[in-house]
C-alpha positions, 0 to 999 in steps of 0.5 A: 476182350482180354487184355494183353499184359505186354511182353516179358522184360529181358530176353525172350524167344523170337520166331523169324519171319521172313521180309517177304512175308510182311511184304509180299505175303501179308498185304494179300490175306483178307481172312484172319483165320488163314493169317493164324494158321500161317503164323502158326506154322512159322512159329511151329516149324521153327521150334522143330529140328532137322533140315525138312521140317513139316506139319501133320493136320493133327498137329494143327486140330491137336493144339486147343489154343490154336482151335479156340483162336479159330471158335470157341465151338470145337465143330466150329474151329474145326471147319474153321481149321479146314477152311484156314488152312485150304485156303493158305494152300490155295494162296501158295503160303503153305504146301500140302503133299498127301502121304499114303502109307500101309498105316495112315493116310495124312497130309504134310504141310510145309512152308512154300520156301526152297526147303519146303519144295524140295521137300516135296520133291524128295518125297514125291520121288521117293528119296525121303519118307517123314518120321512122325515118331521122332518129332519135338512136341509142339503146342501153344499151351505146353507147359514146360518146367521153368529153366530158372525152378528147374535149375534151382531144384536140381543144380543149385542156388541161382545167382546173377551169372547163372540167371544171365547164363540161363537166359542165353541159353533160352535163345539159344537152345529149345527148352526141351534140350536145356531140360534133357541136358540138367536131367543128364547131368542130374543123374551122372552127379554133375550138378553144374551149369558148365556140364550142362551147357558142354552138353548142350554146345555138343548137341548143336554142334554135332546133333542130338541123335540116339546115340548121344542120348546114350550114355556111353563109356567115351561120354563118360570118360570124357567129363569124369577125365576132362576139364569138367572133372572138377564138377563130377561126382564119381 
């Protein structure tokens, strides 16, 4: 059995659950293959973006670290996937809505919470349809450019403040966004953590839609001419 090396020093990213899950929830599951597909799909959906959040069944058979958790034969996990999650849908820990469309049929999973069941509401009632292209790629393996070389390749030399800067960032943004946001500011010759950290604070707070990928005149403007003008070269 591989050993576990412990978790990393300093801050790391958590993923929430809630009370009634250790509570409530967890005293009844008796199969370990439905206990890590529910946790799956809380760790899933919290690295999402937007009020209703859902996963696709590929999104669960997609990500091999979750199949080889299930078996180490691919046919295997793939029964064993089936079998897990019918029966967290049975328990009532996840919602499963089938969606027909002139492209795919699929199933949506969402957590069985109030948003969740709205969700399914809507849908149902034809007051929203999913966006399967615009989704945050998730998966256990994914292996993301680490902040702190990123940073160094592109921005400048780490140092203390930095490295404490960069850590909160990671709480408090998703790791794509950090990303996106130093290739931004990369490419308008801001090699500075104060412009991406504006960035990033903009996107949390006024979202990070089309339009803010864009790099408009107003944009422009405002970093060329505001108080990060001192960082800009131009």
């Amino acid at each position: 059995m591989p050993r576990f090396a412990g978790f990393p020093s300093g801050k790391v990213r958590s993923t929430p659950l809630p009370a009634p899950f250790f509570t409530d929830l967890l005293p009844q599951i008796d199969h370990l293959g439905e206990l890590k597909v529910t946790l799956y799909a809380f760790w899933f959906l919290d690295r999402q973006e937007g009020q209703i959040r859902f996963l696709t069944q590929a999104d669960f058979s997609s990500d091999r670290k979750l199949l080889q958790a299930l078996s180490p034969f691919d046919d295997a996990a793939h029964i064993a996937l089936a079998d897990a999650l019918a029966r967290a849908v049975q328990r009532g820990s996840l919602l499963a809505a089938p969606v027909t469309s002139q492209v795919q049929d699929l199933t949506l999973y969402f957590l069985n919470s109030a948003r969740g069941r709205a969700a399914i509401k809507a849908l149902q009632n034809g007051d929203w349809s999913p966006d399967l292209d615009n989704r945050a790629v998730v998966a256990l393996e994914l292996e993301r450019p680490n902040i702190y070389r990123l940073y160094e390749e592109n921005i400048g030399p780490l140092t203390p403040l930095i490295s404490d800067a960069l850590r909160e960032a990671e709480l408090n943004f998703p790791a794509e966004w950090i990303e996106e946001a130093m290739k931004k500011a990369v490419l308008k010759n801001a090699r500075h953590w104060r412009y991406v950290e504006t960035i990033l604070t903009r996107w949390k707070e006024k979202g990070r839609d089309d339009t803010d990928r864009r790099d408009s005149e107003k944009d422009r403007r405002r970093y060329i001419e505001g108080e990060l003008a001192d960082f800009v070269e131009h």
